[in-house]
RODO-2510 file (C-alpha; in nm, 4 decimals, decimal comma):
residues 200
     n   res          X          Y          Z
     1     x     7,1999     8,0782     5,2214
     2     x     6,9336     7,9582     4,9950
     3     x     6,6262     8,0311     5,2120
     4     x     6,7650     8,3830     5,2544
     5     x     6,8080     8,4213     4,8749
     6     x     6,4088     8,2868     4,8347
     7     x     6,3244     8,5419     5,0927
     8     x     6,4692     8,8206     4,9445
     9     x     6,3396     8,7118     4,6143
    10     x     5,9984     8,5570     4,6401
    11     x     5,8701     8,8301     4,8844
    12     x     5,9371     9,0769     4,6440
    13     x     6,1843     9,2710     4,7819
    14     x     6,4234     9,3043     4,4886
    15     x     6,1078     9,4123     4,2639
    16     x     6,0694     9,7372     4,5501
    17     x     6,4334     9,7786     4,5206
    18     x     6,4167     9,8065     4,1421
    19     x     6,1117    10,0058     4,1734
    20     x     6,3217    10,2727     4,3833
    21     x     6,6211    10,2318     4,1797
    22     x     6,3842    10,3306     3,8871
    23     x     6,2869    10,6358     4,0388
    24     x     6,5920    10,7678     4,2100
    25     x     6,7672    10,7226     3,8591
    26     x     6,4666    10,9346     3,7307
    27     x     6,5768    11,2057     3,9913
    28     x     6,9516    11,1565     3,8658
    29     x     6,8206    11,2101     3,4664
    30     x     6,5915    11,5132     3,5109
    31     x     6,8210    11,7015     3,7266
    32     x     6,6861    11,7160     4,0489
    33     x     6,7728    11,6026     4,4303
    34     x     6,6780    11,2528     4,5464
    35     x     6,3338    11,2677     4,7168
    36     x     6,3663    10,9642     5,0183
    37     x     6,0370    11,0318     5,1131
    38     x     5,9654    10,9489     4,7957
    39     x     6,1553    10,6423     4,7163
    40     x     6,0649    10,5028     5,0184
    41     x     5,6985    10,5448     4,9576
    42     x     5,7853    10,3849     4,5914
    43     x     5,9400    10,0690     4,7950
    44     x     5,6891    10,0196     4,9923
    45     x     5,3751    10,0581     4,7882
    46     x     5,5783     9,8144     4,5410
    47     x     5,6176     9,5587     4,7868
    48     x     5,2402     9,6270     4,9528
    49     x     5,1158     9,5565     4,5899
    50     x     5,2781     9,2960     4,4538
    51     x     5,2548     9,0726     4,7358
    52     x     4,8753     9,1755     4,8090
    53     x     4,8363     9,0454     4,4387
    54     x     5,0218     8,7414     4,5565
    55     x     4,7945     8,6737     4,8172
    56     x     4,4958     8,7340     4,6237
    57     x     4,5791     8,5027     4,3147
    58     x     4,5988     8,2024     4,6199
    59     x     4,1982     8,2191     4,6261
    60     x     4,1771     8,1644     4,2214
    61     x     4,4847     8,0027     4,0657
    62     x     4,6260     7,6642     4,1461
    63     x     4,9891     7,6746     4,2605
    64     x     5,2212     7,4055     4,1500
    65     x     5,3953     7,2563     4,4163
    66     x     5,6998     7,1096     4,2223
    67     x     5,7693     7,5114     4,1701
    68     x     6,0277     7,6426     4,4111
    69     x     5,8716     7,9704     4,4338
    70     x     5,5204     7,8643     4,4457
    71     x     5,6215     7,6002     4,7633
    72     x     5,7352     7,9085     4,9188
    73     x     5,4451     8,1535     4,8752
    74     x     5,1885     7,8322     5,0059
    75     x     5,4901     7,8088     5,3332
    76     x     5,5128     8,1878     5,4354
    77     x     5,1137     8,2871     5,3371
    78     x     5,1584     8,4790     5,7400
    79     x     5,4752     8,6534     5,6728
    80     x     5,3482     8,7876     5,3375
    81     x     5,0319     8,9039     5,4914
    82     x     5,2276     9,0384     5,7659
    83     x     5,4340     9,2450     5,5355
    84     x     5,1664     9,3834     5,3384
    85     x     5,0131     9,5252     5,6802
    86     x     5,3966     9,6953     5,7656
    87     x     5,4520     9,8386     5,4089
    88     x     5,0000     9,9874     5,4914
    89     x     5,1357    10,1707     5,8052
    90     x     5,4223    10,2916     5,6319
    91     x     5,2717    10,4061     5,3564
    92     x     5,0408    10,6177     5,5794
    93     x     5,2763    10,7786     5,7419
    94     x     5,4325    10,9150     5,4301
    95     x     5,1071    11,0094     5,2855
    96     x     5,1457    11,3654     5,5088
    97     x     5,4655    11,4196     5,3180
    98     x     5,3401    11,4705     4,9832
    99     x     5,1413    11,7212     4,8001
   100     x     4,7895    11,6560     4,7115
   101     x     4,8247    11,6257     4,3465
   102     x     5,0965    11,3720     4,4229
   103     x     4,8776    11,1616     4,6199
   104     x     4,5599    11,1676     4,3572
   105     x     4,7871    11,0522     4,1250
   106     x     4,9520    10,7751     4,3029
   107     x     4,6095    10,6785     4,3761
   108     x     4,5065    10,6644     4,0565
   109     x     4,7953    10,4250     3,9859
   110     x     4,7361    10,2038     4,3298
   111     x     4,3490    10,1459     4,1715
   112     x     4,4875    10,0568     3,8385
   113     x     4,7827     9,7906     4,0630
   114     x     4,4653     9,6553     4,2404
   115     x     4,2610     9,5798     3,9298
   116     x     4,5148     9,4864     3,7363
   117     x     4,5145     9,1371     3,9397
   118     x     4,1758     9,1552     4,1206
   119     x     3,9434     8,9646     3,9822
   120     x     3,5771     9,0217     3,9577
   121     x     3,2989     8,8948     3,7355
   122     x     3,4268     9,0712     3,4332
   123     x     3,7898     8,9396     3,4455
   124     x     4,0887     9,2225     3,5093
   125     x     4,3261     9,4468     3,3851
   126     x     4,5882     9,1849     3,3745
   127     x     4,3168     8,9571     3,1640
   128     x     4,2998     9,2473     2,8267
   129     x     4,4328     9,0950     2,5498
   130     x     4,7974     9,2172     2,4701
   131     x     4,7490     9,5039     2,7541
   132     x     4,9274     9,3126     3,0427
   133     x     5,2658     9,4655     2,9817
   134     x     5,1516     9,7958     2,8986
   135     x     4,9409     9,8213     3,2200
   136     x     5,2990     9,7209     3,3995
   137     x     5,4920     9,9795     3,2236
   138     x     5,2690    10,2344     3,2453
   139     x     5,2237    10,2121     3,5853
   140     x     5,6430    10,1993     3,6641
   141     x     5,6555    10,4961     3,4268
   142     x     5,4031    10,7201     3,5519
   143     x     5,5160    10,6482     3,9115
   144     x     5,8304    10,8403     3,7904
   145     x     5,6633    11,0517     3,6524
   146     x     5,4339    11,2014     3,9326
   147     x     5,7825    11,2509     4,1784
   148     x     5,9876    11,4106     3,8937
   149     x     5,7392    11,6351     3,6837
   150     x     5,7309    11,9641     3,8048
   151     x     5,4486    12,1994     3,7387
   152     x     5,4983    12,2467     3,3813
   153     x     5,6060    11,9244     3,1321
   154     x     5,9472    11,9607     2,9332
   155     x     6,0829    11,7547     2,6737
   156     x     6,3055    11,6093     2,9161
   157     x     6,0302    11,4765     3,1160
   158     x     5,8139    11,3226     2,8044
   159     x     6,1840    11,1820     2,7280
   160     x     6,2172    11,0319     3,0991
   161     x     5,8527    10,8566     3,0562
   162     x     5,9688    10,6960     2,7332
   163     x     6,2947    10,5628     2,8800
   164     x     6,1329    10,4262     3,2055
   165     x     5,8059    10,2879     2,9528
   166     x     6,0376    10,0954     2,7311
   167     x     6,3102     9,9968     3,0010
   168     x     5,9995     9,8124     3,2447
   169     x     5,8975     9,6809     2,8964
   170     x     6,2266     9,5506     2,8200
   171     x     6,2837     9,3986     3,1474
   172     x     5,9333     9,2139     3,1829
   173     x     5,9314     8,9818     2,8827
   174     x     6,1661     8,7384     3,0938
   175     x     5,8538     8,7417     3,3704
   176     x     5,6301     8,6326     3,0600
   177     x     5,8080     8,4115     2,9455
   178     x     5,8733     8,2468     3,2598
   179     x     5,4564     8,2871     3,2997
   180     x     5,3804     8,1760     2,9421
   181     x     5,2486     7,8253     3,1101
   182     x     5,0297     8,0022     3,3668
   183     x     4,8969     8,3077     3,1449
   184     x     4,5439     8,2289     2,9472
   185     x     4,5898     8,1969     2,5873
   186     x     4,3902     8,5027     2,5409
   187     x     4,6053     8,7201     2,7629
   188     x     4,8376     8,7592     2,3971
   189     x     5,1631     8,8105     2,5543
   190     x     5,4414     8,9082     2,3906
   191     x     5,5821     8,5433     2,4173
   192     x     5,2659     8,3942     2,3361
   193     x     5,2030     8,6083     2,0401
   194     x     5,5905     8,5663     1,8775
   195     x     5,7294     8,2850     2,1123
   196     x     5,9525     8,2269     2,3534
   197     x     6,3033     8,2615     2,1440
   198     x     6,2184     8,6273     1,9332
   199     x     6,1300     8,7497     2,2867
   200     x     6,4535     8,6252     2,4572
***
């Protein structure tokens, strides 16, 4: 029962789920009909990205093996990487699906999901002081945003962006917190900057 709760978990999948939840309730707030093209695509590229981050932090950050989930990212590295190549051919095979100002944008937010954990020379995303839960929030929001937005922008969609931007905010201080003895110093976390009981 255990290992299928750590599989579930650890491999992301209740992240994708959320990720799609966030977006069909999106559809459900602005008034218009659940796009599964859509919400599939959001599942997948959610579980394509974080666990390509996963794999790529292996090469640079130390994993502590007393940590139940690191013990099982270092056991299923193959399944992971195996996953990530699925959710690719998926992916592709929605591209077709959507219109082309759809897929800029969603490109736009896979580059700024890549960098935000890639690191080059120069650091990443993740690595601007204060801006790691922004980048997270903005990205959740404006994926949202790019299904549900028609051609012109209303209130009510300026008012959807808020609530999904402050609801991914809300939600990832606990991550932070649980990350506030991994996360450099200078990363200025919400935790880190105010501690761990004001963020709780």
């Amino acid at each position: 029962m255990f290992k299928l709760v750590h599989h579930i978990v650890f491999s992301n999948f209740l992240i994708a789920i959320g990720a799609a939840g966030l977006l069909g309730t999106g559809f459900v707030l602005i008034g218009k009909e659940l796009n599964y093209y859509a919400l599939a695509f959001t599942f997948c590229s959610t579980l394509l990205m974080y666990n390509l981050q996963r794999i790529h932090k292996l090469r640079y950050q130390t994993l502590d093996k007393a940590n139940v989930r690191h013990q099982w990212i270092i056991k299923n590295q193959r399944s992971i990487q195996f996953l990530i190549v699925i959710c690719a051919l998926i992916l592709a095979m929605l591209i077709p699906f959507f219109h082309w100002k759809e897929i800029i944008g969603l490109a736009f937010l896979g580059l700024i999901s890549f960098f935000y954990s890639y690191k080059t020379g120069l650091g990443n995303l993740r690595s601007l002081p204060g801006m790691k839960i922004v980048w997270i929030a903005s990205v959740w929001a404006f994926t949202v945003s790019v299904f549900t937005v028609g051609q012109w922008v209303s209130e009510k969609d300026i008012w959807l962006f808020l609530y999904s931007f402050t609801f991914i905010v809300a939600i990832t201080i606990p991550f932070d917190i649980r990350d506030i003895d991994y996360d450099s110093k200078s990363f200025r976390t919400i935790p880190q900057l105010i501690g761990e009981v004001p963020s709780r």
